[in-house]
N, C-alpha and C positions, 0 to 999 in steps of 0.2 A: 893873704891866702895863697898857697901854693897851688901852683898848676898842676893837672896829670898828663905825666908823659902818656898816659892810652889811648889809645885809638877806640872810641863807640862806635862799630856802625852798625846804623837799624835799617832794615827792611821796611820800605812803604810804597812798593807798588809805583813811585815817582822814575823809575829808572828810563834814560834816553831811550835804550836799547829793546829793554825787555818790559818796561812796567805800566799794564794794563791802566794805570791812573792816569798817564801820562798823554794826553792829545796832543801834544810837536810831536810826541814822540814814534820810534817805528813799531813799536809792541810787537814787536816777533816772537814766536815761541819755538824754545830751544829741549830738544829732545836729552838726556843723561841716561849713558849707558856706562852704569856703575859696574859692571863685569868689566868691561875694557879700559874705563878711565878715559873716557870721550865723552863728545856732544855734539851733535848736528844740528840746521835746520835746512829746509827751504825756503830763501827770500826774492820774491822781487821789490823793488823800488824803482820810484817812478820819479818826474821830472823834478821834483821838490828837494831832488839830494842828489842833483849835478853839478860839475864844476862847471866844465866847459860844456859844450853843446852836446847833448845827448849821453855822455860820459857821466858815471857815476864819482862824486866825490871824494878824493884820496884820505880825505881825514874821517869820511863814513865808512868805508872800507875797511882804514887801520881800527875804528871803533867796533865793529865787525869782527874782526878777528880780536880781537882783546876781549869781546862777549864769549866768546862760543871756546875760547881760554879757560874765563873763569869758571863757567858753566862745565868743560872738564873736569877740571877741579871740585865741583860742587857734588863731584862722583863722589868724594873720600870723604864732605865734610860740608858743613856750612858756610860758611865766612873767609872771603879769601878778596885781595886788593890787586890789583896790576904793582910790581914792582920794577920792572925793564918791558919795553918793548922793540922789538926791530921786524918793523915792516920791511920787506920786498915786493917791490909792483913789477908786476911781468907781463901785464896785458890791459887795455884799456875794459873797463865794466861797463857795457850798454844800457843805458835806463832799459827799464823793459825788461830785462833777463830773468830768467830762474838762475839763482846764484845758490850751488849748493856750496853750507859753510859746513867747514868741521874741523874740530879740535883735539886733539888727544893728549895725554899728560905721557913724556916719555924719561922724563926722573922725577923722583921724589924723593925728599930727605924728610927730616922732623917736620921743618917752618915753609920751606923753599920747593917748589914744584918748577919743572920747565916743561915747557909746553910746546906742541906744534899746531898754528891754525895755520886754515886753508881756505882760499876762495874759489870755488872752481862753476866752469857751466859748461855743459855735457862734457864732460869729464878733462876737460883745457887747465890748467892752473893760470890763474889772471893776477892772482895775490898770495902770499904767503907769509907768516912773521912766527918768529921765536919770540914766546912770553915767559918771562920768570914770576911766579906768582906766591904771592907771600900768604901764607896760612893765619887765621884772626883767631879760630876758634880752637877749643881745647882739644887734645888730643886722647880720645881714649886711651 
């Protein structure tokens, strides 16, 4: 039986980041503002997602900006996968914080979107990453 080179993926509400079924998870909910090709939230996190002592964890962080990426993208379409990322840390994340995220998509081809997130709290940049985002679903 041969294999399919395709990629399925389905929606179930299981996601780390965003999916209300998920109890580890941080179920944030991300705003799409499909005029601009962005997405926002407001999050705090608390001791459950620190490295070092009182310091938010640099692999929740990069997880963080790789959401609020796709959630960009989910301005133009449904279905879209992380393809590259490159995180920048610029400032340590205090548990506790309002950490405003935001994403914008600032190219777009057919398949291939690049992306800008942000981490910021009152208005400081702490984290930053360039996301290249691969498109799944069909394109009108």
């Amino acid at each position: 039986m041969a294999e399919s080179n395709t990629l399925q993926v389905l929606a179930d509400r299981g996601c780390f980041v965003c999916g209300t079924d998920n109890p580890a998870g941080l179920q944030i909910q991300l705003e799409v503002d499909t005029e601009n090709g962005a997405a926002s939230s407001r999050v705090v996190l608390d001791h459950r997602f620190q490295g070092w002592q009182n310091v938010i964890h640099g692999g929740i962080l990069a997880t963080l900006l790789d959401e609020v990426a796709i959630y960009a993208c989910r301005s133009q379409g449904e279905q879209f996968v992380t393809a590259e990322i490159n995180v920048r840390y610029r400032k340590p994340v205090p548990v506790g914080s309002t950490i405003d995220l935001k994403g914008r998509i600032i190219e777009m081809r057919r398949k291939l979107f690049k992306v800008e997130s942000r981490i910021e709290i009152n208005g400081t940049l702490h984290a930053e990453a360039e996301v290249r985002v691969m498109r799944l679903d069909s394109i009108s």
